[in-house]
N, C-alpha and C positions, 0 to 999 in steps of 0.2 A: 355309501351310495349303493344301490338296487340294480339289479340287471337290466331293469326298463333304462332309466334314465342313463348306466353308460351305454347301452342299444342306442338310445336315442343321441347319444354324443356320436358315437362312433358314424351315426347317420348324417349328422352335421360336418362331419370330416368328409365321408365319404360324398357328401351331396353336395360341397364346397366346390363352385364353377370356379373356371380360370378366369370370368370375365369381372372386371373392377366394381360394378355395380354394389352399390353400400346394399343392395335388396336382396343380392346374393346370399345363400346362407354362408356362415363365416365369414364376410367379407367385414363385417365389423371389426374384426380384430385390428386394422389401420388405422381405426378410430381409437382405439386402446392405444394403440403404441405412440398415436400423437401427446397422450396423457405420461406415458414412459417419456418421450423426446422432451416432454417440457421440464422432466424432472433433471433430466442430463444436459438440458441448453443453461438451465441455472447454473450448474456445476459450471459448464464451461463458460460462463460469462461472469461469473468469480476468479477462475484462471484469469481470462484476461484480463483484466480489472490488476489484478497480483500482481502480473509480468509489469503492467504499463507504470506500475506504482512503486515497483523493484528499477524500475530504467529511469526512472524520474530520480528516486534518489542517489541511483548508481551516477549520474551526469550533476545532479548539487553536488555530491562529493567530489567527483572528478573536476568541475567548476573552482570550488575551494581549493583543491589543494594544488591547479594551475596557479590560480592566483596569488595564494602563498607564495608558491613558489618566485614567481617571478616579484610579489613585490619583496623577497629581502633581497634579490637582485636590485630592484630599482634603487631601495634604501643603500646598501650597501656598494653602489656600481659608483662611476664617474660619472653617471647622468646630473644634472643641476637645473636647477631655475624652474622657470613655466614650463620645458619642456617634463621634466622629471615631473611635473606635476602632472603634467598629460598621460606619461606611462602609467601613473597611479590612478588617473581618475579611470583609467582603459580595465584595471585588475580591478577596482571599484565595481564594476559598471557587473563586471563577471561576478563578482564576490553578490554583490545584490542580487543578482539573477538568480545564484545558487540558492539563497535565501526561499525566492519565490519557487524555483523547484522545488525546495524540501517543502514547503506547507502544498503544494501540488500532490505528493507521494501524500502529506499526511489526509487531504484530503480524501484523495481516492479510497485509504483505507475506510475511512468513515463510509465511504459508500458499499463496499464488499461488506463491514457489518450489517450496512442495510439491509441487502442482499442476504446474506446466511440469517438472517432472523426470518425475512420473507419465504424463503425454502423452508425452513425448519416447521413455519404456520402452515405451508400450504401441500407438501409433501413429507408423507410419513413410511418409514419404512417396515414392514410386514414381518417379521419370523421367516420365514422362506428366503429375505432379500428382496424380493419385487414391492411396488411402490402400490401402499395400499389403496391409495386413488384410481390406479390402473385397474387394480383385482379388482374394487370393487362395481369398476364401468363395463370389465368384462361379466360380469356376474350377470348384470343388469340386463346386458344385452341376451347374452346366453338363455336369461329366462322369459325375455319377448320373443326369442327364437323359437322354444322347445315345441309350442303347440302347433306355432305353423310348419315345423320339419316334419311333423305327426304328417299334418295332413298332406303336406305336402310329398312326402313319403308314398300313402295311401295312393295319391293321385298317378302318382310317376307311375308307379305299379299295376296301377288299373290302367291306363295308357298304355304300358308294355303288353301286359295280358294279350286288350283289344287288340294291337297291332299285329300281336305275333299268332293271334288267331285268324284274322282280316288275311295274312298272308297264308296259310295254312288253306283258308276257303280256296282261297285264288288259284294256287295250286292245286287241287283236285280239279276247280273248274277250268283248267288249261288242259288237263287229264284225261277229261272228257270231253273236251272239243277235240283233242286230237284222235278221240276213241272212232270219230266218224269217217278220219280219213287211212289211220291206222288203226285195221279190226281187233277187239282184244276178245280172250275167252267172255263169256256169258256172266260165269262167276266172278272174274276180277272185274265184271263194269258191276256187277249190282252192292258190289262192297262199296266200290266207291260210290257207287248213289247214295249209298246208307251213311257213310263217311259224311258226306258232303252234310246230307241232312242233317248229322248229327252236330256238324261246323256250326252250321247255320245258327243253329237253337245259340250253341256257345259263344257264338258270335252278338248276339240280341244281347246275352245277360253282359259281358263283357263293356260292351257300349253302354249299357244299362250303367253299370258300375261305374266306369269311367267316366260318364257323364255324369253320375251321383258325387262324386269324387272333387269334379269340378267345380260344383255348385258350393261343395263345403269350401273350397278355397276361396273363392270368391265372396262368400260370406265370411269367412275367418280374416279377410285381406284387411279390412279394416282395420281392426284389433289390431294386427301384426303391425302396419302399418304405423298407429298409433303408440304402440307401446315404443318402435324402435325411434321414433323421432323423438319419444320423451329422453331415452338415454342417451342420444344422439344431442342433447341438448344440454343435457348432464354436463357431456367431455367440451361440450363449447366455452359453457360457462367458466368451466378451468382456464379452458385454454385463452377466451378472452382477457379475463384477466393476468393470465400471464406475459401476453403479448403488451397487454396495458404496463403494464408494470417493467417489463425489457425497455418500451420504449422511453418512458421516466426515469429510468436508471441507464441508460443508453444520452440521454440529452444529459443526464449530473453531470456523465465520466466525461463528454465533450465544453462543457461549461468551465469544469473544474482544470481540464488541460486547454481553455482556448485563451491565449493571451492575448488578441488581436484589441480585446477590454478591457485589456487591466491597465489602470491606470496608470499604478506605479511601474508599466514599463516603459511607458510613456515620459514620465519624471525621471526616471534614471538616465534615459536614451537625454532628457532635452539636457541635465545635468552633466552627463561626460563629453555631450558636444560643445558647452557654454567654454567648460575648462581645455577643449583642444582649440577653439575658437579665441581664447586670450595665448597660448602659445607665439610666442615673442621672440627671436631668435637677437634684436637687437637689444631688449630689455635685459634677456641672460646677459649677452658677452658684456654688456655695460655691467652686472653685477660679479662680473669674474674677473674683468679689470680691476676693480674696486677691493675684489678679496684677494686673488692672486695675481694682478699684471702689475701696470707702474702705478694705479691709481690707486693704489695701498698707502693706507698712513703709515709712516715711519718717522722713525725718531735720529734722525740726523745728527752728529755728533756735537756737542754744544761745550763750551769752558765751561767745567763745574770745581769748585771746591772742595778741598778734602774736609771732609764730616769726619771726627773721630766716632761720634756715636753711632752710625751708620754701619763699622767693625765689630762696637764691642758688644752693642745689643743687636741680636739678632731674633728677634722673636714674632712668632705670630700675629698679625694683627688685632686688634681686639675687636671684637661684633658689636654693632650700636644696637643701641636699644629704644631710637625713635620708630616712630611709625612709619607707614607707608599709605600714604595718600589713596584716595579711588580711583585717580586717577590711573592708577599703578597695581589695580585690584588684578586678580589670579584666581580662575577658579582653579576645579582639584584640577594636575598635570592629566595634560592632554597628550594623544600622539599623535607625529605629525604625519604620519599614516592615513588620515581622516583626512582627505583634501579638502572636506567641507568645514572643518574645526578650525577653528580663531582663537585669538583673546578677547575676551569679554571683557575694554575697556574704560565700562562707563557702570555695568548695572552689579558689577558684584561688589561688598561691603569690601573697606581697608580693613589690611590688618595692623594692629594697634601693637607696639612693649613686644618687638620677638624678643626672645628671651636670650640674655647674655649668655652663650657656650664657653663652660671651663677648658680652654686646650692648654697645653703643657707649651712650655716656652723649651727654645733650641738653643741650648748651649753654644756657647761662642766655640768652648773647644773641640767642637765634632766636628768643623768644618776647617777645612786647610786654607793655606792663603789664595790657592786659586779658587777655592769653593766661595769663599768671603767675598773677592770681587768681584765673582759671577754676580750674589745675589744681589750686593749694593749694584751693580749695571744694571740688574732687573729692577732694582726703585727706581734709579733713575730713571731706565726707560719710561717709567709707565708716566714718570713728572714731566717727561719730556714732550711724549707724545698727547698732552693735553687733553685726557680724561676726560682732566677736573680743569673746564673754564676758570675755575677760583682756586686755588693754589690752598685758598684756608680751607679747604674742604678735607685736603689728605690726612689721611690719619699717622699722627708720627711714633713710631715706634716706641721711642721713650716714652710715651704717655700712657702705655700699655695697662700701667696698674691705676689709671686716675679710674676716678667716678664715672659713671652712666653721662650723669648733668655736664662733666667738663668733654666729653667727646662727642655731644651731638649740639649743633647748634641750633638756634629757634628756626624756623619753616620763615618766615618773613627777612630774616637775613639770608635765606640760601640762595642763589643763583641758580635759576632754571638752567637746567643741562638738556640738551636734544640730542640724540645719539642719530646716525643717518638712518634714512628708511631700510637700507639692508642690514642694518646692525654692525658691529665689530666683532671681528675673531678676536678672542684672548686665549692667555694660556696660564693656566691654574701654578701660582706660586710653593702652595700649599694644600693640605688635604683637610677633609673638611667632611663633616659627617650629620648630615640634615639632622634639626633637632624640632621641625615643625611637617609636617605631612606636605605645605608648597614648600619644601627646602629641596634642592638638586647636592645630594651626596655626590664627593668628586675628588679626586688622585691628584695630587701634586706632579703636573706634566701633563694633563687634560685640557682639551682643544673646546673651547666652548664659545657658544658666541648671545653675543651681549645686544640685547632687546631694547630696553627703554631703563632709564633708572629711575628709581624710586628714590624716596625718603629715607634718613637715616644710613646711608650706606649701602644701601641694597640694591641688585637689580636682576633686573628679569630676564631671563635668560634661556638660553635651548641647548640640552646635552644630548644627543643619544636618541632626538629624536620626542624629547621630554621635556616637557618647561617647568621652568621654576626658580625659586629668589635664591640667588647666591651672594656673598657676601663682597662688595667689588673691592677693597682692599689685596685680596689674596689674589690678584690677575694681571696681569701683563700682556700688553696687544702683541700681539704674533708679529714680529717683523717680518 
């Protein structure tokens, strides 16, 4: 850079008014920095976009693992019936919400990409650090400036001249009128007439200039005029677009967190009030009578006969190997966690031949005499407490090692069995180890309760919260 051109900078500083005028010379530079603000309102409109998409997922998290928490409370608590269903559908209701939080958070990220691609296209960064868009709109202006600061320059300066000449006359002519009422020597009045004379001439050329001065501005006004609205138009054109574009991506980040439209929380909300709205307080205690008050089946003490076989064989019951009706179909185990989850009673296929389980038979001699009639009291119970409407149904011990064909009988001689709508508690005889994917693995001394029966010996059943076909020989109703 040349000594003229930083002269002439240094003139643009020094001739820079306090007053706001975009005409002012340097007052441009506002218009510059609005091209710098746009490149830092991006920045910060990424932050907040991040913060609000960090709080969205910090509250699904926090959502989940409330709701966790309280439902193995619920599962595991004293709660029961419609109402335990209520607390579930309530951490449900939280658990889904959390759901739509988290795609909220992922949303928003999707739109901060948008965002860092649109900065990345429309602001570039320079070598120096400053934002080349900026440098390049001060440039622009800088070089619509340079010729009118010349002249304007020029002008100011012929204006100062004239003026400080104008005063200088005015001054001796004050000099001189006072000469007539205060006499001065002879010689210092004819200086100052020559003085004055000499003002005068300097005076003409002065205003000459100054008025030469003005005409160039006035002519140059145009130009200038012209040139600074083109780059004045430059930094618009930015800046429009970025306001366009704030506001586009200002309406996502409210669309993407406004729920007042989302459907599904409308469906969730009408789903947790359906199931607080069947809460029954008289339907539980009638099912809590039934499991634990007087309205418990039991097995009343009855005259039975001494069985010797009942002693000596003590073994396993043996697993049938009929089918199970569709009536009695099972999709894969469900949990009952899912307050909106059923059995699917009608549309899933039966299954056909579960397959006969090798278990090891229990020696007579492992159990003592008291162990012996514990377990024959446990057959009789379960003969007592009428299971089996049909008595031919029970599987007798002794016949442990017959064929498949002699322990199932045809489907047209069996006797429908109905088990009540709330099911029966039983308790697990024996241990038992699922050898089908719907089988409920289960401990000898496990509390399980008994759904619907099926074909072949089997029934459907809920452990743990899990359903699935357990083998109803090995159970005993809970007294």
């Amino acid at each position: 850079m040349d000594g003229r051109s930083r002269s002439t900078e240094d003139e643009l500083d020094t001739l820079s008014a306090s007053s706001t005028s975009f005409w002012e010379l340097g007052s441009y530079k506002k218009v510059v920095k609005l091209v710098d603000d746009g490149a830092k309102l991006t920045s910060e409109l990424i932050k907040m976009a991040q913060e609000r998409a960090e709080l969205e997922a910090k509250y699904s998290k926090s959502l989940q693992q409330w709701s966790k928490k309280w439902e193995e409370f619920v599962n595991k608590g004293p709660e029961y019936g419609t109402l335990q269903n209520g607390w579930r559908s309530s951490l449900q209701e939280a658990s889904r919400q959390s759901d739509i939080h988290a795609e909220i958070s992922n949303e928003i990220k999707e739109i901060i990409k948008s965002i860092n691609k649109w900065q990345a296209f429309h602001y570039h960064k320079s070598l120096g650090g400053r934002w080349k868009e900026s440098k390049t709109a001060e440039e622009g202006f800088n070089s619509a400036q340079k010729p009118w600061a010349k002249v304007l320059t020029r002008c100011n300066k012929a204006k100062k001249t004239y003026h400080q000449v104008s005063s200088d006359l005015e001054t001796i002519k004050n000099t001189l009128d006072d000469a007539h009422v205060n006499p001065i020597e002879m010689e210092t009045l004819v200086k100052l007439r020559e003085k004055k004379d000499k003002i005068e001439k300097e005076k003409e050329k002065a205003q000459e200039k100054y008025q030469s001065c003005l005409t160039e501005v006035f002519h140059d006004k145009d130009r200038y005029v012209r040139d600074m609205k083109a780059e004045y138009e430059k930094c618009l054109v930015i800046e429009k677009i970025r306001m366009e574009f704030f506001k586009e991506s200002l309406i996502k980040l409210k669309e993407s967190v406004d729920l007042s439209k989302d459907e599904r929380i409308l469906r969730i909300s009408q789903v947790c009030d359906n199931t607080l709205q069947q809460i029954s307080s008289v339907e539980d205690i009638n099912w809590y009578s039934q499991q634990f008050g007087p309205d418990m089946n039991h097995s009343w003490p009855v005259y039975e006969e001494y069985e010797e076989s009942r002693v000596e064989s003590h073994k396993v019951p043996p697993l049938s190997s009929g089918s199970r009706s569709s009536s009695c179909s099972l999709n894969s185990p469900q949990r009952l966690s899912d307050a909106n989850d059923h059995f699917d009673r009608s549309e899933s296929p039966s299954r056909v031949g579960h397959p006969k389980v090798p278990l090891p038979e229990i020696p007579v001699d492992s159990f003592s005499n008291t162990d012996t009639q514990d377990l024959e009291s446990n057959f009789e119970n379960v003969i007592d407490d009428h299971i089996y409407e049909s008595t031919d149904n029970w599987p007798n011990p002794a016949a442990a090692t017959q064929s498949n064909e002699d322990e199932v009988q045809e489907e047209g001689n069996e006797q429908k069995r109905v088990l009540p709508k709330e099911g029966i508690v039983m308790r697990a005889l024996f241990s038992y180890t699922g050898q089908d994917e719907d089988d409920l693995s289960f401990e000898e001394g496990d509390i399980i309760l008994f759904l619907e029966y099926c074909d072949g010996g089997w029934v459907k059943a809920l452990l743990d919260e899990e359903y699935g076909y357990v083998p109803e020989a090995y159970f005993e109703p809970v007294i």
